[in-house]
C-alpha positions as a LaTeX table, in Angstrom:
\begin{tabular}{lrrr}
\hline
Residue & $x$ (\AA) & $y$ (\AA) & $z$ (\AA) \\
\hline
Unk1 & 103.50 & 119.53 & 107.16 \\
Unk2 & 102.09 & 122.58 & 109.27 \\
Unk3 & 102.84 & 125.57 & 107.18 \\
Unk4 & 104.59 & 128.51 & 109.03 \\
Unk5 & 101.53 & 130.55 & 108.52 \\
Unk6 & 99.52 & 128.22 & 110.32 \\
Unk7 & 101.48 & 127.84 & 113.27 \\
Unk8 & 103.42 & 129.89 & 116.06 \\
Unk9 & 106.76 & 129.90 & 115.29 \\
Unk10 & 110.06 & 130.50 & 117.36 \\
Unk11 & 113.38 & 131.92 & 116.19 \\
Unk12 & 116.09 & 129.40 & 116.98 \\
Unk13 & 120.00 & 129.34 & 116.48 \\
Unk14 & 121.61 & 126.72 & 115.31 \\
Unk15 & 125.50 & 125.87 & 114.97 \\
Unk16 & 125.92 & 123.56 & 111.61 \\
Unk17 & 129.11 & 122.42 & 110.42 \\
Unk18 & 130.47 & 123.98 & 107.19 \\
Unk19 & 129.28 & 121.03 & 105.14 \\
Unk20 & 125.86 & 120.52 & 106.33 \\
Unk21 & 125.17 & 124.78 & 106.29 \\
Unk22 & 126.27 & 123.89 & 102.43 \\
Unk23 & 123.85 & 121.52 & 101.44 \\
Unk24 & 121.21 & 123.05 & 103.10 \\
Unk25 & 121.79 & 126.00 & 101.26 \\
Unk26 & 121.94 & 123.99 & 98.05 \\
Unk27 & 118.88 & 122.15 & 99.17 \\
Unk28 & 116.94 & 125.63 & 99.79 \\
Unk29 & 118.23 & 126.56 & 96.36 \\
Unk30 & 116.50 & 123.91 & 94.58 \\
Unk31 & 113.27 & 123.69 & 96.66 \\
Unk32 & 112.83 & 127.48 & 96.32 \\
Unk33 & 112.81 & 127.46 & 100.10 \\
Unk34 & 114.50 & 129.65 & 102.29 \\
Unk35 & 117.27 & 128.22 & 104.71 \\
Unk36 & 114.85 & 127.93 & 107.82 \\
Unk37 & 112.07 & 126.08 & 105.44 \\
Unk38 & 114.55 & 123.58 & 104.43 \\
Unk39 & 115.70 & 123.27 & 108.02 \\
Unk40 & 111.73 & 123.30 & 109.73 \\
Unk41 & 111.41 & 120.12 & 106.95 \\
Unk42 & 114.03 & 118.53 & 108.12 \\
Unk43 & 113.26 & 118.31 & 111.81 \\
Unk44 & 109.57 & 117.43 & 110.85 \\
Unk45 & 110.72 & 114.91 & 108.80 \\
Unk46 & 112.67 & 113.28 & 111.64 \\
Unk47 & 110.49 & 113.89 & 114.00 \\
Unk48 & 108.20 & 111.46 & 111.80 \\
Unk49 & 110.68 & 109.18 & 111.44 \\
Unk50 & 110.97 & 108.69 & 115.34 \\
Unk51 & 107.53 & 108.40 & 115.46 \\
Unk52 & 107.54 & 105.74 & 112.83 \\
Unk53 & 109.93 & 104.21 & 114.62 \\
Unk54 & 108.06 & 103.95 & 118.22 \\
Unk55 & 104.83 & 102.95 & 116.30 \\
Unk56 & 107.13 & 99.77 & 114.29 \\
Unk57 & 108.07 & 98.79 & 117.98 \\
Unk58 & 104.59 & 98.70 & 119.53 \\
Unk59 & 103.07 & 97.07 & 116.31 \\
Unk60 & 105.81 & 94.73 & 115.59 \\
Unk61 & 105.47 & 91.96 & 118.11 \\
Unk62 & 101.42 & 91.88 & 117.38 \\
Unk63 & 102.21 & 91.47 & 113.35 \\
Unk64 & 104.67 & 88.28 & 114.14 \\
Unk65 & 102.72 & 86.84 & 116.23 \\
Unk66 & 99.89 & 87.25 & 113.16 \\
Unk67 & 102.20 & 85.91 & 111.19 \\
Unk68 & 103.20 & 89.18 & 109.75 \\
Unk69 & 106.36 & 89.31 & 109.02 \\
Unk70 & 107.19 & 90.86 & 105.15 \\
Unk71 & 105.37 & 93.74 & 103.83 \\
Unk72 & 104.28 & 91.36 & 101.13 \\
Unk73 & 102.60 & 89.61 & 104.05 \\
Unk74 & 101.23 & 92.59 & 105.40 \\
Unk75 & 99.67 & 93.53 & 101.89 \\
Unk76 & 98.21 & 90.03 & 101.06 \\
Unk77 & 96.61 & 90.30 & 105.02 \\
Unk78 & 95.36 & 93.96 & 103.87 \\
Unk79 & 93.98 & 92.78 & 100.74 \\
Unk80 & 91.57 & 90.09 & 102.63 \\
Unk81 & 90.52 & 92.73 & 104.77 \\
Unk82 & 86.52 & 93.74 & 103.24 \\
Unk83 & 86.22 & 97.02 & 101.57 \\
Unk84 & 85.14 & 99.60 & 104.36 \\
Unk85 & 82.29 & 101.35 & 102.66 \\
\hline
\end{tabular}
């Protein structure tokens, strides 16, 4: 994750309901973040996730048609794959 001292950072407001604003504080608490780490995670960790998600679509229809179709399968194809030296 890019740190906040390697990056250009914006202030932002954001409107949470009462429960979230809790356990993001609670989160915070137990990371030994502040509330805007905890929050900056967040968002890069779903912003990940969507990209994780576009890449599954693009690669998906390649791995079934490579007959691809458990990660079990994937493994077993990585496995055969030579060492890359």
């Amino acid at each position: 994750m890019v740190s906040a001292s390697t990056a250009t950072t914006e202030e932002v407001t954001v409107a949470l309901p009462a429960d979230l604003l809790a356990w993001v504080d609670e989160t915070a608490a137990k990371e030994s973040q502040t509330r805007a780490e905890t929050i900056a995670r967040a968002v890069f960790y779903y912003r990940s996730t969507l990209r994780w998600r576009a890449i599954q679509a693009i690669a998906a229809p390649a791995a079934a048609a490579a007959g691809l179709r458990t990660e079990d399968d994937v493994e077993n194809y990585l496995d055969s794959l030579p060492d890359a030296d």
